[in-house]
N, C-alpha and C positions, 0 to 999 in steps of 0.2 A: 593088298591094301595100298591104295594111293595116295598123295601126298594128304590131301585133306581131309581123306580120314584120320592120318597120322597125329594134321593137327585135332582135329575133334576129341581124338582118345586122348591125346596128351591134355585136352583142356579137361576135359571128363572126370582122369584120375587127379588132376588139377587138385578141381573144383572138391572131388571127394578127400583127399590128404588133406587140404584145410580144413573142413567141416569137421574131420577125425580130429586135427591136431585143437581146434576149437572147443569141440566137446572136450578134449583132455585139457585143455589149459583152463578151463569153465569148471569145471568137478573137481581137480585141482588146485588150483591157483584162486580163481578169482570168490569160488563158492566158499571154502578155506578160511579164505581172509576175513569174506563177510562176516565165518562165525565165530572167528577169532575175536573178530571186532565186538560182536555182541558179548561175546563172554568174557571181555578186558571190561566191556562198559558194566556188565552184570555184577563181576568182581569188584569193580571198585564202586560200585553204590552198596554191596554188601558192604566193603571196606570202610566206608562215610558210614554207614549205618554204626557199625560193631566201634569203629570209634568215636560215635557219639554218645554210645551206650556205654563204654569206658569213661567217657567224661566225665558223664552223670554220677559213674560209680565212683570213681575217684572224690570228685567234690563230694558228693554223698556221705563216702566213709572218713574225709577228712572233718565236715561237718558232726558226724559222730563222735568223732575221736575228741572234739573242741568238747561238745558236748559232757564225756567221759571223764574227760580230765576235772570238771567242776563237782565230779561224784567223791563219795567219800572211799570206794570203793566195790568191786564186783561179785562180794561172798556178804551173806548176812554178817557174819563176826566178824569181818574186819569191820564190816561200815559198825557195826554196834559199839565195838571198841574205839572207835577214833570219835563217832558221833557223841559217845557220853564223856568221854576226855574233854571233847571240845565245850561242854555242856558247861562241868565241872569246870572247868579251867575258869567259863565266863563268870560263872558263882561266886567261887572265889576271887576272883578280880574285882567285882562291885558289892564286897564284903555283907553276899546273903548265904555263906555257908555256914552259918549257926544253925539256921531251923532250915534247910533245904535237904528237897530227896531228888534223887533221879531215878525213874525205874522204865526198863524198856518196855515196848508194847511188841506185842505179835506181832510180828511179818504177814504183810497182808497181801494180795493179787490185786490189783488193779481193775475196771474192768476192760480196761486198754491192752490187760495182759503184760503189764510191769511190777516187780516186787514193791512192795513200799516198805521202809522200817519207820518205825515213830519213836516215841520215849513224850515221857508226862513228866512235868519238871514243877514242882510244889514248892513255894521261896516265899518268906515273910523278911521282911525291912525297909525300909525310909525309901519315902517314891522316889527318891532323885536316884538313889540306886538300882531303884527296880526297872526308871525308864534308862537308865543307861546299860542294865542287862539287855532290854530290850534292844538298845542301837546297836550294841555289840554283837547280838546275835542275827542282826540285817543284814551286819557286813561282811560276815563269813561269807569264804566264798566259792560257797556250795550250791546244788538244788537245793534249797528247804523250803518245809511251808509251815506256818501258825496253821493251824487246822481248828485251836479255842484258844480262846483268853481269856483266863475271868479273874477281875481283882475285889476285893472286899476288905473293909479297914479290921483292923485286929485290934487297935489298941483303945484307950477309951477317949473320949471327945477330948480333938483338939490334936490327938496324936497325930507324926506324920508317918505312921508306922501301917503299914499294908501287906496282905497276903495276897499272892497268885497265882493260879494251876492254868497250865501252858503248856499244850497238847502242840508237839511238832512232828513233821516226818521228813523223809527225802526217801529220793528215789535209788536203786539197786538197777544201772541201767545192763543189759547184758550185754558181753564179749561180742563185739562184731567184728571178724577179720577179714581180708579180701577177697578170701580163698572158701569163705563162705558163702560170698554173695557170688551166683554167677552171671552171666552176659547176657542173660535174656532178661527182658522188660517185666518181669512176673516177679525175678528176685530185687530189680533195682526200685519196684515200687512196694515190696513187702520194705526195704530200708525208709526208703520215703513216709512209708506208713509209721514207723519207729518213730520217725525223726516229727511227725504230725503233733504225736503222743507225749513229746514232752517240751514241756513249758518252762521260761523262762523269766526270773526275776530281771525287773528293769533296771539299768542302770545312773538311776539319778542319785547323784550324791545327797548322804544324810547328812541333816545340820541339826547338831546339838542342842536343845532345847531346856532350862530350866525348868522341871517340874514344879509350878504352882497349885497348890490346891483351892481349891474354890472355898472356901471356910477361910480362909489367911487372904481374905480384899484388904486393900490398904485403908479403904473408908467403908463405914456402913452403906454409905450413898451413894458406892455403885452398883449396886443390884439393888437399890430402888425401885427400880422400873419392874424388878419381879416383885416385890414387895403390892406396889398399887396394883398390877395390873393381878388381879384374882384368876390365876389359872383355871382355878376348879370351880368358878363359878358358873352357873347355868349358861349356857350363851343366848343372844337375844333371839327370837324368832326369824324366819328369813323373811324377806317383806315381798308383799302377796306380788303376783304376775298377774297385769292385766291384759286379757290377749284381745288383741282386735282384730273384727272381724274379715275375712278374707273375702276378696272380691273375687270375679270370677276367673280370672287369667291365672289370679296365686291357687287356684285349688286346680288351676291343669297341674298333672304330673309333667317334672320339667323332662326333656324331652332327651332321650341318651344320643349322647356322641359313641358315632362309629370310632370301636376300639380300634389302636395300632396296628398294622399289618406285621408280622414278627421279620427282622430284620434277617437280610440274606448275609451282612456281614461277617464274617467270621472272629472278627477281633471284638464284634459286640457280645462270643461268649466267654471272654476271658473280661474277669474281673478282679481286681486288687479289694480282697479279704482282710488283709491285717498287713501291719509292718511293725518289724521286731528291731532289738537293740542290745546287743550285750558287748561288754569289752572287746574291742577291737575288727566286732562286726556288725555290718547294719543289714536289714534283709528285707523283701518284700517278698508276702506268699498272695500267688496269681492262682485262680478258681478259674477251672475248663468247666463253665456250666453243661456243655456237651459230653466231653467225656467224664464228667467228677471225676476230677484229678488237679491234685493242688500243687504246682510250684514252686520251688524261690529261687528267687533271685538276690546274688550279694550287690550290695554296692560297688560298681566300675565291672559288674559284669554287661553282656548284649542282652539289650532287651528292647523289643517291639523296634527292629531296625536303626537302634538307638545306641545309647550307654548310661546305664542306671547312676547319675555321677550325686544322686541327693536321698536320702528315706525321712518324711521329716512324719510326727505326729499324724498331718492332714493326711497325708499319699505320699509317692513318687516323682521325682524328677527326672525325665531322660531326654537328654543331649543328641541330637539326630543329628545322621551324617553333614547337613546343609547348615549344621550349628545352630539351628533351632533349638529352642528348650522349650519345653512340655511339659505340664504337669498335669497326673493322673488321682482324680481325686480319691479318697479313702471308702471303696462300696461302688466305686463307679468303675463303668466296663472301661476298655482300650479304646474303642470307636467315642467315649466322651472325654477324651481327652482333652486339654486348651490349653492355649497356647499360652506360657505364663507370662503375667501381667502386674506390674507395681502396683495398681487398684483393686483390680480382683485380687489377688493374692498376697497380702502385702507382706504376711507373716513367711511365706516361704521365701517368695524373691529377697526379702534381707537376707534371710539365710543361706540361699545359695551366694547371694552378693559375700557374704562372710567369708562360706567356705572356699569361693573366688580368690577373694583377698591372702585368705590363709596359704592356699596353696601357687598363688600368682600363675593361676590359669585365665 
């Protein structure tokens, strides 16, 4: 072999030892990495996912737990025992436990799938004490609900003396603990589904009011006007419709407009449903007309890019990153937003201008 074969074979084995050492640094090293790299990127979109679903469930079950705590408790006999105590107590407080009963009702199911307890509360004495039974038992601070109310006089003309049968209940909400709900989306929207299912009393403060009865006017001369005006009199005929007659343009049918083409938006199918209010939270619940799946959102949580910093009667106010404010009207989607305005809005913008003021943001 002479010299330039020598070199040839030397380039030969060269050329094949890199291809070898190539293919092994390729199948090893670089193939490797790549799939490392996907299954770090795999893993942690799992990771974002599971704790997202954590979040949910955390707020979720704290939100229950707020809930819970305004119950009277988690077993029929306790809530029956403490709900006819607190019943009693108010009886006795605005001196109608002479002629009063309290008798509980059946435990019922819901058709939501919640216990209810009730109790039917039977009380004669002077209105002023019966409408302050009645404030007193507003202020409790439970679920309850009036489910009847019926009063009728007992004593004879002129008495201020009234009887009332007052059908109330609350709800028996159940034990939900963390370890019950798990991580998949199936258990956190059965909570969600709970948390749908029970309604809340509003919190505007009650104002005292003097029971007057309509019999005790200071003059005859203010119900005059019921006096003349004869309720139960025939009323007059309604006065006759002359129609004229229609030319020939009014009797084309008018001519339909081409309906909307349905928006490709996707913020046009969430829409704000309702907004709620109870001690020390405010809330907005958001409708996925796509997937029917309802939301809330608290007040200074993220919402639509934003931060929910207002819940007023009308809608939503949220604060965008570029410190815009926006307001989301009450039944209107996310894509009808506007942008809020002293003239258009004048009842919210003072209010946010308030809450501004109050907390010198």
């Amino acid at each position: 072999m002479n010299r330039r074969e020598k070199i040839l074979a030397i380039a030969v084995a060269s050329m094949v030892a890199v291809g070898l050492l190539w293919t092994v640094v390729k199948s090893q090293i670089i193939d490797r990495r790549q799939e490392l790299a996907k299954g770090i990127d795999t893993a942690r979109n799992e990771l974002d996912k599971t704790e997202g679903i954590l979040s949910r469930k955390e707020r979720d079950l704290a939100r229950w737990r707020k809930l819970s705590a305004r119950t009277l408790g988690t077993n029929v006999e306790r809530v029956q025992t403490r709900l006819d105590s607190e019943l009693k107590g108010l009886i006795a407080a605005n001196n109608l436990a002479g002629k009063a009963t309290v008798r509980p009702r059946t435990p019922r199911t819901t058709r939501e799938g919640l216990t209810e307890m009730g109790f039917t509360v039977n009380a004669t004495g002077r209105m002023q004490d019966v409408v302050n039974f009645l404030y007193g038992f507003y202020e409790l601070p439970y679920l309850l609900k009036v489910r009847q109310l019926r009063l009728h006089p007992t004593g004879s003309a002129g008495s201020d003396e009234v009887g009332f049968e007052m059908q109330v209940a609350t709800l028996i909400l159940p034990q939900v603990q963390a370890k019950d709900i798990g991580s998949g989306d199936d258990e956190i929207e059965r909570l969600n589904d709970l948390l749908q299912r029970v309604t809340t009393a509003p919190t505007d403060t009650t104002r005292r009011v003097k029971a007057d009865r309509l019999a005790f006017g200071d003059e005859p001369g203010d119900y005059r006007v019921i006096v003349d005006r004869n309720i139960f009199a025939t009323p007059p005929p309604p006065p006759k419709v002359v129609q004229r007659p229609r030319n020939r343009d009014q009797r084309r049918p008018p001519s339909r407009k081409p309906e909307p083409k349905p928006s490709n938006d996707p913020r046009d199918q969430l829409v704000i449903t309702g907004v709620l209010s109870y001690p020390g939270t405010q809330e907005v619940l958001v409708r996925n007309r796509r997937k029917r799946h309802t939301e809330r959102f608290e007040r200074g949580e993220a919402m639509d890019n934003g931060r929910l910093i207002l819940v007023h009667p009308l809608g939503a106010v949220v604060q965008s990153g570029s410190r815009q404010t926006f307001f989301y009207p009450l039944g209107r989607s996310f894509a009808e937003r506007q942008m809020l305005d002293r003239k258009l809005h004048p009842d919210v913008f003072e209010a946010v201008e308030q809450m501004r003021q109050s907390t010198g943001s």
